[in-house]
N, C-alpha and C positions, 0 to 999 in steps of 0.2 A: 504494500500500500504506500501509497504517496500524500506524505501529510501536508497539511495546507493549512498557513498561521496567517490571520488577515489583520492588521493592528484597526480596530475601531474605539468608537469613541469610548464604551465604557469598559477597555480591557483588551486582550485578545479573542476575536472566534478561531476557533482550533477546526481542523475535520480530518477525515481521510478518504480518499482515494484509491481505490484497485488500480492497478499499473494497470493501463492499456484500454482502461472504462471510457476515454471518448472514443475509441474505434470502433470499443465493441456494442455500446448502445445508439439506437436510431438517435435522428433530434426530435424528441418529441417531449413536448411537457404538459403536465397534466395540473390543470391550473384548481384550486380548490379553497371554497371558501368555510369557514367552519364558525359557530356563536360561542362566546361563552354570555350565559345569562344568567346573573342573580336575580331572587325577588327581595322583598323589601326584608328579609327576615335573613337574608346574605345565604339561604342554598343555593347553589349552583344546578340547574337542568342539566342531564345525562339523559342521551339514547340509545338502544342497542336493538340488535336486528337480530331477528331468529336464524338465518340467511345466514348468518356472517359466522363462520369455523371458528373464532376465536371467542365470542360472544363473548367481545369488551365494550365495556360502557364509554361512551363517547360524548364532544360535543355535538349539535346537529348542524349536518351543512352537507354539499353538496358538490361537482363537478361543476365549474363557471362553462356556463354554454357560448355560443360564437356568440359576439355580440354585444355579448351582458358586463357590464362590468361587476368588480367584484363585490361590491357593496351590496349593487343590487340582486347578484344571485342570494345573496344569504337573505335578504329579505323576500325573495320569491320562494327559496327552497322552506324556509320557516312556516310560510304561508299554505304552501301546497302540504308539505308533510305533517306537521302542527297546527293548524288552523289559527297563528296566531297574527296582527300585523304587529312590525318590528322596525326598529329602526338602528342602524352601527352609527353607536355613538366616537370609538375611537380602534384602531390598530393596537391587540395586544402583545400578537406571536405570530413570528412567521417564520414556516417549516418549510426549509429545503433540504431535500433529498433525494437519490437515487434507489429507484426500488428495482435490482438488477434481477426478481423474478420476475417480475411484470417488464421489463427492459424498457425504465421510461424514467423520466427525472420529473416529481410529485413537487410540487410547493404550492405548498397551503398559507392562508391569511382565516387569521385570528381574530375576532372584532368583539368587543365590548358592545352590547346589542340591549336596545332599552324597548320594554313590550308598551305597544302603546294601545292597543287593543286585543281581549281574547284569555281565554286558557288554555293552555299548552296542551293538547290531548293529542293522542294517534291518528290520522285520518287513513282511510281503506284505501286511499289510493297513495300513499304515501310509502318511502322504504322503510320506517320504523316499528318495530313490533310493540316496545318498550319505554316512555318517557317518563322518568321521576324526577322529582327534587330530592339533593342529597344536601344537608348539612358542608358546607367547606370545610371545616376544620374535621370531619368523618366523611370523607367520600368510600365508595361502594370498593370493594374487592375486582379486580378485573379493570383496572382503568385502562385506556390506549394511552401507550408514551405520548402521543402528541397532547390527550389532555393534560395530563400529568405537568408536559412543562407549560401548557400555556396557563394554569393553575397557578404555577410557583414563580411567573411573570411578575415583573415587578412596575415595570414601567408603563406606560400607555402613552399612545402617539397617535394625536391630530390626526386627521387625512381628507382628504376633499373628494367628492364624487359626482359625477356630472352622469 
């Protein structure tokens, strides 16, 4: 592996690399928008999918469709699969990676998402089996890595969406 040290602003990001991962994966990236949402009592919403082999609890979000920017898929995907409207108040975490089973490079956006109408429920046409409120400081057994760090986030960042 080929490790990659990038200096930013609060520190170093560290990574690594398979020797030879740009030759041997397509260009293709798989753009994904995902919520974290507390309610007024500070749980955090988690979903998970009967579907999904590893049955981890997640945040809810979605594949960004041609077109859509990112913002507004999280508020379309929320809508469609939860029945609720939503809106991204700020950029919390953003996951980039290389998923060399699937042979594709995944980077996700994280957004601090305020409900402004609705209750979070499962809709029949939606991917989700499962939606609950979990306590933050006790979250569920089974997290996905990506909620796990976008959970122990510390920062929150502006962004503008047209």
């Amino acid at each position: 592996m080929k490790s990659v040290s990038i200096p930013g602003a609060n520190g170093n990001i560290h990574g690594a690399r398979p020797r030879g991962m740009e030759a041997s994966l397509p260009n293709r990236i798989e753009l994904t928008s995902r919520a974290l949402i507390r309610n007024e009592r500070g749980s955090i919403l988690l979903v998970r999918s009967k579907d999904s082999a590893d049955r981890l609890w997640q945040m809810p979000g979605s594949q960004i469709r041609r077109g859509e920017s990112c913002a507004m898929s999280i508020v379309r995907c929320l809508h469609e699969d939860l029945g609720i409207l939503t809106w991204p108040v700020s950029a919390v975490f953003i996951s980039d990676q290389f998923d060399t089973v699937a042979g594709h490079h995944v980077l996700s956006i994280t957004y601090a998402v305020s409900i402004l109408s609705g209750e979070p429920r499962v809709t029949a046409s939606g991917q989700w089996d499962e939606a609950h409120w979990f306590p933050a400081s006790r979250p569920p057994e089974g997290l996905a890595e990506e909620t796990v760090n976008a959970l122990n986030s510390r920062e929150f960042v502006t962004f503008s969406a047209s």
